[in-house]
N, C-alpha and C positions, 0 to 999 in steps of 0.2 A: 367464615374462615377463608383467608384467601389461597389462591394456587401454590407459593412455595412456605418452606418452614424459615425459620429465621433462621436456619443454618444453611439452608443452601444459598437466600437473599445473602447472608455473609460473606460466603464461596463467591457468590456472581460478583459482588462490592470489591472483595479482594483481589480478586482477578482483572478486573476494570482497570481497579488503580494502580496497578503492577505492573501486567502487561500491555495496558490501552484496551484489551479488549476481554471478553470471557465467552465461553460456551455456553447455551441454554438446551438441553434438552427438551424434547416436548412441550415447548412452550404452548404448542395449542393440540386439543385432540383432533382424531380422526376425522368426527362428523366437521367441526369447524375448518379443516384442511379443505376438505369434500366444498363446503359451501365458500370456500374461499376460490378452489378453483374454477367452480361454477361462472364466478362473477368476473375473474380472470380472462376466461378466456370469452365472455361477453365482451368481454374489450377489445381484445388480440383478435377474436373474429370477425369485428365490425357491426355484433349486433348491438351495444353501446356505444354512445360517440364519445369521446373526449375531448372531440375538437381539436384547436391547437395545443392542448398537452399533448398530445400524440405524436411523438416526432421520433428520428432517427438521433440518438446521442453521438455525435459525431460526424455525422451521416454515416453509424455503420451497423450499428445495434440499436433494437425497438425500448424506446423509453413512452413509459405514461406519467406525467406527473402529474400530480394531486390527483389520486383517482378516487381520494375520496369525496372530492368534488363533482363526480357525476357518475358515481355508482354508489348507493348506496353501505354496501356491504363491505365499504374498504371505511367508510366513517365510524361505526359504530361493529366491533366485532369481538370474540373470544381473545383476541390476541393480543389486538390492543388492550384490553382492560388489562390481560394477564402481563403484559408486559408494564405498563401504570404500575405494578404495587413492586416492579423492582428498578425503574427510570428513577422516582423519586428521590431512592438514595446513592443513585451512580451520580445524578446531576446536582447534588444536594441544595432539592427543591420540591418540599411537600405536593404532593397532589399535581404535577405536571398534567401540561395538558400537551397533546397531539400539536406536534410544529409542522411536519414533513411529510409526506408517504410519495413513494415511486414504486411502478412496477419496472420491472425488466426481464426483457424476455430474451431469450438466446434460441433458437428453435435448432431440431439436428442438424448437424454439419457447419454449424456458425464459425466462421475461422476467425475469429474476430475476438481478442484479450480486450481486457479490462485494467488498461499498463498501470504500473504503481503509481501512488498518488496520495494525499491527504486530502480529505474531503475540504479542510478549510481553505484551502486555493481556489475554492470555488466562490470565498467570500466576497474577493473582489474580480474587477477586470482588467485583462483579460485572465489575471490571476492575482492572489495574494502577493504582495512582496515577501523573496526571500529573506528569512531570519526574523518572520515574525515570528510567535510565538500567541498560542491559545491553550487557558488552561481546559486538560483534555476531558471534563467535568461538563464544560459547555455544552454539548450535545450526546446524546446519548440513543447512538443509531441502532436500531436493530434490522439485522437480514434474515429475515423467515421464508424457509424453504418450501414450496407449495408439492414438490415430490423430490425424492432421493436425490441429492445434488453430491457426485464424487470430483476425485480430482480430473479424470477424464471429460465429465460433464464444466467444469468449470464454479470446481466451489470455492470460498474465499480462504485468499492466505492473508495471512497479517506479519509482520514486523515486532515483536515483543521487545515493550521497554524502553522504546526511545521513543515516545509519546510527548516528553517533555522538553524535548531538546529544538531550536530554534528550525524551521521550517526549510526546508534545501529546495533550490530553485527548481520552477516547474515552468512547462511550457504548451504550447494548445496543441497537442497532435493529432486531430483534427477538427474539421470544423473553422468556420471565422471566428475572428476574436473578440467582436462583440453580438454573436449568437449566444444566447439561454444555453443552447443544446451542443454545445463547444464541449471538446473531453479534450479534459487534462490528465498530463504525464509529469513525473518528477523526470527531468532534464536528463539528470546523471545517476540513474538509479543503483548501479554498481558501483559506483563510487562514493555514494551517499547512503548506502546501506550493504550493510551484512547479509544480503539474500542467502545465504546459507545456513542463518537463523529462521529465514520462512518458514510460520507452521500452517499447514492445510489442515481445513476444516473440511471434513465432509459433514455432510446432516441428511438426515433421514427426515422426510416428509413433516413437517411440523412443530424438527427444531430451527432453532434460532442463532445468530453470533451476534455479538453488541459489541459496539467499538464508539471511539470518541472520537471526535473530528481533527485531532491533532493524531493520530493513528494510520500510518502507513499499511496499506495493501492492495491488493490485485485478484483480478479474479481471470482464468486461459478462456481459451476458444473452448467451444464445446462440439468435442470431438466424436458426440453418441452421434449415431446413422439414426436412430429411432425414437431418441428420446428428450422433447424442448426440456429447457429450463428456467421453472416460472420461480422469481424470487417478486417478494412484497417487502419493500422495504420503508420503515417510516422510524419517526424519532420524536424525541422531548428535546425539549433545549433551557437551560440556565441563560434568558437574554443577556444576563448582567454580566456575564463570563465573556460575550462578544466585544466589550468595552476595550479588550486589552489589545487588540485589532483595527479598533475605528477610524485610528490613522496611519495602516500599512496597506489597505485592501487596495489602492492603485486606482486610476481610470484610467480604461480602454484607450479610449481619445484622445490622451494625453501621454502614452507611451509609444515606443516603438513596437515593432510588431518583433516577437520572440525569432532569434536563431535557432532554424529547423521548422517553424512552423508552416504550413500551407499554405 
């Protein structure tokens, strides 16, 4: 029997495709939280290397990508499986398998946001072209909290509902423009969204958000004196869904360099 009933799998389903994203409570237990942190902060501490995944996203916040490429316990875990039996029908695609995972860390007093953005700007370089459009099915991201993440700590808000609506221009605010570890920003985020529809997410240790890659959100500085905050984020993906993109991602090399950028 797996983790959710088919009525909450429904709830998650409906919520995906309504708002771009939905809530997971408890997507993993305690003990599994515990043994997630464990492996976490073997990285964050330097007693695992991750080599050149290990970089500053922007140069301003600690990113790891693939970590589950040199820690065991981020490849195979509670979480992932638990989140497997509800990817499938966000990306509708039988039995997905693991595309992504990142950590990121914010430790106290991090004054450093997470400025809005669509993840799929990250498809190309030094971003997607404005006005593309990816069905928001494609990817199917999940952000699992390793301990109590508030709005002060810097939990995720998201944009409901406009998931589907053509891509508003973004640009690198920081970082070079053909860096991996470049962070992008939506240009005009005020005028390209209703930030007053923001909803914040807080989570308690071990829930989860899932969003699609056409899904606008941000996550503040983390304003706790005492308290890091460790997110583990990874995702499935519908390849077939990237098609609708493969000729707006842009090259670096062949564009100018964004107004505003560093």
């Amino acid at each position: 029997m797996g983790r959710f009933s088919e009525l909450e799998k429904l709830r998650i389903e409906t919520d995906f495709e309504s708002a771009g994203y939905a809530k997971i409570e408890n997507l993993v237990s305690a003990g599994a939280v515990a043994e997630l942190v464990a492996a976490y902060d073997d990285i964050i501490e330097g007693r695992v290397s991750c080599g050149e995944f290990d970089r500053n996203l922007g140069g301003l916040t600690r990113q790891v990508m693939m970590p589950h490429l040199c820690h065991p316990a981020f490849a195979e875990n509670e979480a992932i499986r638990n989140a497997q039996e509800i990817a499938g029908g966000l990306i509708r695609k039988p039995g997905p398998e693991l595309f992504f995972s990142m950590l990121i860390f914010k430790p106290p007093g991090h004054p450093h946001e997470t400025p809005w953005h669509q993840d799929m700007a990250y498809s190309g370089k030094p971003f997607t072209a404005a006005g593309s459009r990816l069905p928001n099915h494609a990817v199917a991201q999940f952000w699992l909290a390793l301990n109590d993440v508030d709005e002060e700590m810097g939990c995720m808000e998201f944009i409901p509902g406009v998931q589907n609506q053509p891509m508003p221009e973004h640009l690198v605010a920081s970082g070079k423009p053909d860096d991996e570890g470049r962070l992008l920003a939506m240009a005009h985020p005020s005028r390209d969204l209703d930030l007053s529809r923001a909803v914040k997410c807080p989570l308690k240790a071990g829930s989860a958000t899932v969003h699609g890659y056409a899904t606008p959100h941000f996550t503040g500085p983390n304003r706790s004196q005492t308290s890091g905050r460790r997110a583990f984020i990874f995702s499935f993906a519908n390849l077939d869904a990237f098609s609708s993109i493969a000729d707006q991602r842009g090259e670096w090399s062949q564009r100018p360099q964004p107004a505003g950028a560093p």
